[in-house]
C-alpha positions in Angstrom: 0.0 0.0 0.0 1.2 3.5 -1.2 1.7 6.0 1.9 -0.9 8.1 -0.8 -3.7 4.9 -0.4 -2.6 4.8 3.3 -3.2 8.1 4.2 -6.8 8.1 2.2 -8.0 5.4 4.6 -7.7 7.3 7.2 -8.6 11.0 6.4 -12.0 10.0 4.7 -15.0 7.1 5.8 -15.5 4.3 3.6 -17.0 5.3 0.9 -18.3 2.1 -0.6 -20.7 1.2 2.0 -18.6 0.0 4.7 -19.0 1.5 8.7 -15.1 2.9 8.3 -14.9 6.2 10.2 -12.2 9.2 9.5 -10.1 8.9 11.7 -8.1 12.0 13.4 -4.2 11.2 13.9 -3.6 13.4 16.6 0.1 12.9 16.3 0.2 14.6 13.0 -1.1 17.7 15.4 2.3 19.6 15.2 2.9 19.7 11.4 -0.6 20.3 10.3 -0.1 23.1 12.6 2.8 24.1 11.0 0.9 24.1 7.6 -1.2 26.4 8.7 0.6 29.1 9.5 2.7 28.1 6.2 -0.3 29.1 3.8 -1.4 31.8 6.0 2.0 33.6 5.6 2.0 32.6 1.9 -1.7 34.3 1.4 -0.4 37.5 2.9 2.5 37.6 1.4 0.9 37.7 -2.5 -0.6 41.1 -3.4 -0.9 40.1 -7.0 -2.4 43.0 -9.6 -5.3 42.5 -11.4 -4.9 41.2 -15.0 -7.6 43.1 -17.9 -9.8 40.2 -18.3 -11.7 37.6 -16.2 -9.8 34.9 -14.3 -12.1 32.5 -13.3 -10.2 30.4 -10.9 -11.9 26.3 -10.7 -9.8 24.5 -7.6 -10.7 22.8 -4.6 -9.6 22.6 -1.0 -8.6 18.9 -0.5 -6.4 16.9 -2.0 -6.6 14.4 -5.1 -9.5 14.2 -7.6 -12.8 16.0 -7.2 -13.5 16.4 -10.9 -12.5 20.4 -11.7 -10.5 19.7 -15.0 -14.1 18.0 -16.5 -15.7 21.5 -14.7 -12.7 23.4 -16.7 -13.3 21.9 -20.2 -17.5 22.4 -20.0 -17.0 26.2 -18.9 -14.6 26.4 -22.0 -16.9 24.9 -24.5 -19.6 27.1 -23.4 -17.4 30.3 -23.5 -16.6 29.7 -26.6 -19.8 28.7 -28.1 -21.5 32.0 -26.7 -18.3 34.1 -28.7 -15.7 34.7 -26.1 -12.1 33.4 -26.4 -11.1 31.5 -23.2 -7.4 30.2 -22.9 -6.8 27.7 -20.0 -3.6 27.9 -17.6 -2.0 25.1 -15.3 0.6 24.8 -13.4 1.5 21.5 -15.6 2.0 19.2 -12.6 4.1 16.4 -13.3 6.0 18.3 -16.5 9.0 19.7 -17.3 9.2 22.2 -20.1 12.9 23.3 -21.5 11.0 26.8 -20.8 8.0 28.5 -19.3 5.2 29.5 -20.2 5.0 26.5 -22.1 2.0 26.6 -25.0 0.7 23.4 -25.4 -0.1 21.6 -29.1 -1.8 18.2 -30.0 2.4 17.4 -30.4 3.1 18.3 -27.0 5.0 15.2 -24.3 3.1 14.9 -21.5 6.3 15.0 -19.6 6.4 18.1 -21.1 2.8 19.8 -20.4 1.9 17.3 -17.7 -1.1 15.2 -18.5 -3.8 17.4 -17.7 -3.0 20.2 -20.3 -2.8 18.2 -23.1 -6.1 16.4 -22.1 -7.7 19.9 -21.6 -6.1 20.9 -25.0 -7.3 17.8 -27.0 -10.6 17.7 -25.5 -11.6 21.3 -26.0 -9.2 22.2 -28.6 -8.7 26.1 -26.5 -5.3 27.6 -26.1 -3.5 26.0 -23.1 -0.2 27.4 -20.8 1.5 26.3 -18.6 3.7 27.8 -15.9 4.4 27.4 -12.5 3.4 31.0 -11.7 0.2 30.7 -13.3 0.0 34.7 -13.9 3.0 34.3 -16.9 0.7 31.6 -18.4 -2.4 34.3 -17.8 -0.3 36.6 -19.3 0.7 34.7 -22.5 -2.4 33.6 -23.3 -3.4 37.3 -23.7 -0.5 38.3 -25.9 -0.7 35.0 -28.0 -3.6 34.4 -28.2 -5.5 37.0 -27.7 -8.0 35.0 -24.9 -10.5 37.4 -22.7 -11.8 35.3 -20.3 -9.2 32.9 -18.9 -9.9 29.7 -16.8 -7.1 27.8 -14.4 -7.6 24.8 -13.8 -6.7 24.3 -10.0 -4.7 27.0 -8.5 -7.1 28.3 -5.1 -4.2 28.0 -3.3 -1.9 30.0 -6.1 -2.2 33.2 -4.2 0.3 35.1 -6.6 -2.5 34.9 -9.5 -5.3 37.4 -9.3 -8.8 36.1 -9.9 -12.0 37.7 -10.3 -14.3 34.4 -9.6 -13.3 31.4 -7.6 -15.0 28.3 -7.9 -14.5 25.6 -5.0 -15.5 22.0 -6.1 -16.4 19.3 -3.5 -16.4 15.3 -3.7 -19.8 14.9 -3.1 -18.9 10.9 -1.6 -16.1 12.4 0.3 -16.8 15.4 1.8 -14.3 17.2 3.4 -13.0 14.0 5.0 -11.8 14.4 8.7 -11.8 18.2 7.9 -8.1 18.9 9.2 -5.4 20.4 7.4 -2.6 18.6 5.9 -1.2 16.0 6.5 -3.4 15.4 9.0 -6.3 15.5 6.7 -6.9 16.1 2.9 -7.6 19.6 3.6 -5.5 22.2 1.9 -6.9 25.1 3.4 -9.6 25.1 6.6 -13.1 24.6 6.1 -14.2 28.3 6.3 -12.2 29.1 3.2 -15.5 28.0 1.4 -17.1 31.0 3.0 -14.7 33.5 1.2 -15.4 31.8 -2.4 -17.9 33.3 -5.3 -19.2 29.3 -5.7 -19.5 26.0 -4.4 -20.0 23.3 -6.3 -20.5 19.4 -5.3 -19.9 16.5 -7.8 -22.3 14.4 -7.8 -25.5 13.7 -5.2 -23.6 14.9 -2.0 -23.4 12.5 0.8 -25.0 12.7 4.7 -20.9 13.7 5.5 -20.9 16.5 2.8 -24.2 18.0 4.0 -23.2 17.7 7.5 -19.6 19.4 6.7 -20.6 22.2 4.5 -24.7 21.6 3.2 -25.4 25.3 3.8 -22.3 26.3 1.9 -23.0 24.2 -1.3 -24.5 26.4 -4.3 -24.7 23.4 -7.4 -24.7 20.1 -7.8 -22.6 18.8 -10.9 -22.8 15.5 -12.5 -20.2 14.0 -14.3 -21.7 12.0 -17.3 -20.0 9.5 -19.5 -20.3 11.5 -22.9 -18.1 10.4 -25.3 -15.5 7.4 -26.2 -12.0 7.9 -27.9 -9.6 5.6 -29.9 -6.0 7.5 -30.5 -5.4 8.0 -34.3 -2.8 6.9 -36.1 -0.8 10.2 -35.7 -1.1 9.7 -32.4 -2.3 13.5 -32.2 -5.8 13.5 -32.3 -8.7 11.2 -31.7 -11.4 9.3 -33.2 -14.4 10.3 -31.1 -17.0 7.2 -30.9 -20.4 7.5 -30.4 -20.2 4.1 -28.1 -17.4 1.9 -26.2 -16.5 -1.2 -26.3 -18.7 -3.9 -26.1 -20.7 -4.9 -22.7 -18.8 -7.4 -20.3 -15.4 -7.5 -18.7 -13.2 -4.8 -19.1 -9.3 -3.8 -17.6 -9.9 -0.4 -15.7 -6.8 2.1 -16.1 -7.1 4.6 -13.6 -4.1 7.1 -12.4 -6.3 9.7 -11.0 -6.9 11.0 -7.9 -9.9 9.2 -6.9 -10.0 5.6 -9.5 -12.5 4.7 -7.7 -15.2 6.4 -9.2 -14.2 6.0 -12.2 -14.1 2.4 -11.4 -18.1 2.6 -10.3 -18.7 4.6 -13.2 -17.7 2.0 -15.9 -19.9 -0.4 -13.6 -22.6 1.6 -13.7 -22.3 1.4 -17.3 -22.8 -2.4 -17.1 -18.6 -3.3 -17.5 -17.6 -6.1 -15.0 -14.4 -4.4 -14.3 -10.6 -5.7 -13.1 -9.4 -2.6 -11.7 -5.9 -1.8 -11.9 -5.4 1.9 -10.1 -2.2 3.8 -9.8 -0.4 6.8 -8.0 -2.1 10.3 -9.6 0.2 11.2 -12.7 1.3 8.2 -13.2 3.6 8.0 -15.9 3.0 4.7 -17.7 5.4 1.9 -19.6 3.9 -0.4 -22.3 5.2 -3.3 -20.3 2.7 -2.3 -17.6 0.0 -2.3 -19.5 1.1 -5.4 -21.1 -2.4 -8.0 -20.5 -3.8 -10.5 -22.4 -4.4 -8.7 -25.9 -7.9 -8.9 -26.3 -10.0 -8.0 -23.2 -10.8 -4.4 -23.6 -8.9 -1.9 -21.9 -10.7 1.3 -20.7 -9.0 3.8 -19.1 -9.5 8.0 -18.6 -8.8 10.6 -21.0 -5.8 11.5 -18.6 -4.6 8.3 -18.7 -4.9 8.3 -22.3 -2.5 10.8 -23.4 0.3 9.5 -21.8 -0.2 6.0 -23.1 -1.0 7.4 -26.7 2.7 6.7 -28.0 2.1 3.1 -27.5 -2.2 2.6 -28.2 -3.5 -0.5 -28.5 -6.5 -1.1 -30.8 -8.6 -2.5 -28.2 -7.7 0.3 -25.7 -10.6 3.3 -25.5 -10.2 6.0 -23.2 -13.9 7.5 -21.9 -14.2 11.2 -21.5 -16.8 12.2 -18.3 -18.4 15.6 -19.2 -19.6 17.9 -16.5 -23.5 18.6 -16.5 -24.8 21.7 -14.1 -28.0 23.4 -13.7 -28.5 26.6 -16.2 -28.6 29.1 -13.3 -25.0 28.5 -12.7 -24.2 29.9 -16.3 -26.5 32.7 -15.5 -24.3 33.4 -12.7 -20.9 32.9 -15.1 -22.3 35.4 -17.3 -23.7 37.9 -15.0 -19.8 38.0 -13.2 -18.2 38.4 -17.2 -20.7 41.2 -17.4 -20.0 42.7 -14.8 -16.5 42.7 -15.6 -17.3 44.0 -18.7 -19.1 47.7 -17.8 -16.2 48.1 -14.9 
């Protein structure tokens, strides 16, 4: 067991049925502690200036997956189909670009972009950069590519980049676990952070634990909905989008993501009869790993996907989940780039 799965057990209750409670490590006491005041200081440290179009920030306050890149990609679709020019910014995690901002293409190396770029960039087909300080990527985006509304994926916590709209998502299975801090918890920043942000959302039908934790704080409820199916192309660059997957019946699961699990109940919920095979968040893959009997179809993320492209199998498919919310929180999205607008 990864130190990763170990810690999970303990900072959230089972979440597949079972009576597991959170539990509280109290001997972890003194360094969540010391986090604290580490991202207080940080926070007042940053006095970043404002940059001339929206930044509409989509993070969360735990750790691992809660699904705000899916959150990312709808927003930027429906920017774009209403005329505005969004460009999306990351911090790249788990790349290293010969030099920053990095703009990313259908040609990029994950271990270049880091995977979640280039999924947001071959999903959506927007202008992606990435940069550690996220405000250089803002920044280039502008002067490239001429974006007006820009979207980071991730980044609450990225105090030196200026935002106009944050928007905090929630696992609604979850919760906010044992609600401490790290790495006593999953919490990056304390609970009442979510009083301070423009909107909550919840993925997925939140939980007795969620409502408990922070009911009166949640604004939507998203669902993530299986929507479309890839193959990799034989340029290895693009996609073949499919209206269906692979046929109904067993099925390899491929999941380096922060929570495989639901993507796990997901492909079950789709009828699949899945052998799971999860992995550390980022994971960087080799084809001997991924090396199973030939003919069993493998379905894995879209995140997973683009770092296995180089080496695609023909009975591989990657699923891509798309984010479904309620109309009023568009209303809300365009009433903020209004108001930006007659400032």
């Amino acid at each position: 067991m990864s130190l990763e799965d170990w810690l999970n057990k303990r900072w959230y209750p089972a979440s597949d049925g079972g009576d597991r409670e959170a539990m509280q490590l109290p001997l972890l006491a003194p360094l969540e502690l010391a986090f604290r005041h580490g991202s207080r200081w940080r926070k007042m440290r940053n006095q970043p200036q404002p940059l001339p179009v929206p930044v509409i920030v989509v993070g969360n306050i735990t750790v691992g997956g809660v699904g705000k890149t899916p959150l990312v990609a709808e927003l930027g679709r429906w920017l774009r189909e209403r005329g505005h020019k969004p460009g999306i910014i990351s911090r790249g995690y788990g790349g290293r670009a010969k030099h920053y901002p990095y703009d990313v293409t259908a040609q990029s190396h994950p271990l270049e972009s880091g995977d979640e770029p280039l999924m947001l960039h071959l999903m959506t087909g927007l202008p992606v950069m990435v940069a550690p300080k996220r405000v250089e990527a803002a920044e280039a985006l502008i002067k490239q590519h001429g974006c007006d509304v820009i979207l980071s994926d991730d980044g609450l916590q990225h105090y030196g980049l200026w935002r106009s709209l944050e928007i905090c998502v929630i696992d609604g299975r979850r919760g906010l676990g044992n609600q401490h801090l790290l790495p006593r918890g999953p919490l990056r920043e304390s609970v009442d952070r979510l009083d301070n942000v423009d909107m909550v959302v919840v993925n997925g039908q939140p939980s007795e634990l969620a409502l408990s934790q922070c009911g009166d704080r949640i604004d939507f409820t998203m669902e993530l909905v299986p929507s479309r199916w890839h193959q990799f192309n034989l340029d290895q660059t693009s996609t073949l989008r499919l209206k269906s997957g692979p046929e109904i019946g067993p099925c390899h699961g491929v999941a380096a993501i922060g929570n495989p699990q639901r993507f796990f109940n997901t492909l079950r919920a789709l009828g699949y009869t899945v052998m799971e095979m999860a992995f550390p968040d980022h994971h960087q893959y080799s084809p001997q790993e991924l090396q199973l009997d030939g003919i069993t179809p493998v379905i894995m993320t879209m995140k997973d996907a683009v770092k296995c492209r180089d080496f695609w199998q023909s009975h591989w498919w990657a699923m891509e989940a798309q984010a479904h919310l309620p109309d009023l929180f568009y209303q809300h999205i365009h009433q903020h780039l209004e108001s930006f607008r007659a400032e």
